[in-house]
N, C-alpha and C positions, 0 to 999 in steps of 0.2 A: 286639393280635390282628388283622393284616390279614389274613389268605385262612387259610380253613380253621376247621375245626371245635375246637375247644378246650374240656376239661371243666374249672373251677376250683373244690375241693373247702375249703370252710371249713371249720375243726375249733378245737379249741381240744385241747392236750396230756390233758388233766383228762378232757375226755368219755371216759364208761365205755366206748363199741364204740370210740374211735378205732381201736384195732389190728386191730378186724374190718371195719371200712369200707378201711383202709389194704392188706386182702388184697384185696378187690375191685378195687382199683385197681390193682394189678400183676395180675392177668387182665385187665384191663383195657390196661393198659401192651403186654401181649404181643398180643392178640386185635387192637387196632389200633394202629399202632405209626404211623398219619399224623397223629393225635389228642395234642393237644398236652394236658399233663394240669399242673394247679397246683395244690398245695396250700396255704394260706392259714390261718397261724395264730391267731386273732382276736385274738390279746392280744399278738402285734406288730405288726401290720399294720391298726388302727383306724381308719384313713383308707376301706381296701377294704373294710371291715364295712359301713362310713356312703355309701360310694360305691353300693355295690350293695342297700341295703337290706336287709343281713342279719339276721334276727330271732330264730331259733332256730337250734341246730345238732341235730345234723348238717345242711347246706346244700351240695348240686350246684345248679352254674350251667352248662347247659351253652351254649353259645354257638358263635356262626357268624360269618363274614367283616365283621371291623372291630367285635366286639364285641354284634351284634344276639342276644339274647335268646333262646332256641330252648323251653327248659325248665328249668325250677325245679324240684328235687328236694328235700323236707324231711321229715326226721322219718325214724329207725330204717327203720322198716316198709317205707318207701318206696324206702329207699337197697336197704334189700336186692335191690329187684327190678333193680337200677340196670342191671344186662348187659343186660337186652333191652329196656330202655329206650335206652338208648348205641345197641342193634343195629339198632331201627326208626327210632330218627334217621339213624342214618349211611345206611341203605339209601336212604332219603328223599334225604339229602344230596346223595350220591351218584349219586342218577337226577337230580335236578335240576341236578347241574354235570354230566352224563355223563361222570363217573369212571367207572373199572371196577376193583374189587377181586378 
């Protein structure tokens, strides 16, 4: 991830909301479409579990230019609030690279 804002969302198939977190993420997809979005399976990809210190899921990473750390989003409750959470990072983002959306 070198420039720009990127959200990488770990799951595992098995968790009970995966499919309701998965709708969040295509409003998400369309509302900003420069936001690079990943999702990350835990039980193929165990290297990026252990890389990024994943502990529980549901897990948002969201992250900024060359991988720096922005916000950690965990647990049901929290994901749900996930759009305006996304929306007061990017505004932030945004003003401080003077983009304009």
């Amino acid at each position: 991830i070198k420039h720009g804002m990127s959200i990488i969302y770990f799951y595992a198939p098995w968790l009970l909301f995966h499919n309701k977190i998965s709708e969040y993420f295509i409003e998400i997809e369309k509302e900003f479409q420069d936001i690079k979005l990943y999702a990350i399976d835990i039980d193929q990809f165990n290297g990026l579990v252990t890389r990024f210190n994943i502990l529980s899921l549901p897990t948002i990473l969201i992250v900024k230019d060359e991988g720096k750390l922005i916000k950690n989003v965990t647990g049901m409750l929290a994901i749900s609030g996930i759009g305006n959470i996304i929306r007061d990072i990017y505004k932030s983002y945004t003003n401080d690279h003077g983009d304009k959306k």
